[in-house]
C-alpha positions in Angstrom: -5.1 22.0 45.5 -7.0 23.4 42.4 -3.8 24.3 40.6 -2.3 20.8 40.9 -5.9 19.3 39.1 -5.2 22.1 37.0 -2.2 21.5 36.3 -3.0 17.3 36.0 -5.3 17.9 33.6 -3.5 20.1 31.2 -0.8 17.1 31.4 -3.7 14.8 30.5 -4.4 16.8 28.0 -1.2 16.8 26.2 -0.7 13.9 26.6 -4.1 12.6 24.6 -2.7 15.3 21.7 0.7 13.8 21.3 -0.8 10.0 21.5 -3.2 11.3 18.6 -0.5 13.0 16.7 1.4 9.4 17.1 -1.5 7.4 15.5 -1.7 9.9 12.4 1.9 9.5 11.7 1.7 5.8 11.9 -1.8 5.3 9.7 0.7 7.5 7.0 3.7 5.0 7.3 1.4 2.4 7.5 0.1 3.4 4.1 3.4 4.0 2.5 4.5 0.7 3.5 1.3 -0.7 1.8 1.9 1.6 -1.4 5.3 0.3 -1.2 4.9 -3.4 -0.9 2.3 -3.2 -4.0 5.1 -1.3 -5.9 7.7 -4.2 -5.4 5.1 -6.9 -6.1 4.0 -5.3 -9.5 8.4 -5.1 -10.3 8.4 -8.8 -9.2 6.1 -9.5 -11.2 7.0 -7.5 -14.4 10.4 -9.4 -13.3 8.9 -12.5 -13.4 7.3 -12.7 -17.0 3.4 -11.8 -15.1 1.0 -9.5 -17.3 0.5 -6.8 -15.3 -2.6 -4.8 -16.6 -2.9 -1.0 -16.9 -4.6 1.0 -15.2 -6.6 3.0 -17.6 -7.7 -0.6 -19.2 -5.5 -0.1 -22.4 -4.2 -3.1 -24.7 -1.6 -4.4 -23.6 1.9 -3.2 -25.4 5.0 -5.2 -25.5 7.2 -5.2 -22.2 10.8 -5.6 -21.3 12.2 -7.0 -18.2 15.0 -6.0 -16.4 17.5 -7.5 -18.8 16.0 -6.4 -21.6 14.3 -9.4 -22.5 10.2 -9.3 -24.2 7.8 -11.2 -22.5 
């Protein structure tokens, strides 16, 4: 009788691991579908004629869109 708890238990166990091991790899696609989304909306809006401001706060320099054109 104490093997099969044992046995239960160790299944439990591994169980708990591999659901844990699930919701780490979906927090990391989770954030690489975030990081992508905010890469396509700052293209879009490059795209689209929008400012998009620099990161490290710098002036603004003169930008192309896809076609070529300044904006």
């Amino acid at each position: 009788m104490d093997e099969r708890i044992d046995r239960l238990v160790t299944l439990a166990e591994q169980q708990h691991a591999t659901v844990v091991a699930q919701g780490e790899q979906i927090a990391l696609l989770t954030q690489h579908i975030g990081l992508l989304t905010q890469s396509v909306v700052l293209l879009l809006g490059e795209e689209a004629g929008a400012p998009v401001a620099d990161p490290d706060g710098e002036a603004a320099t003169k930008r192309t869109d896809l076609d070529g054109v300044e904006y």
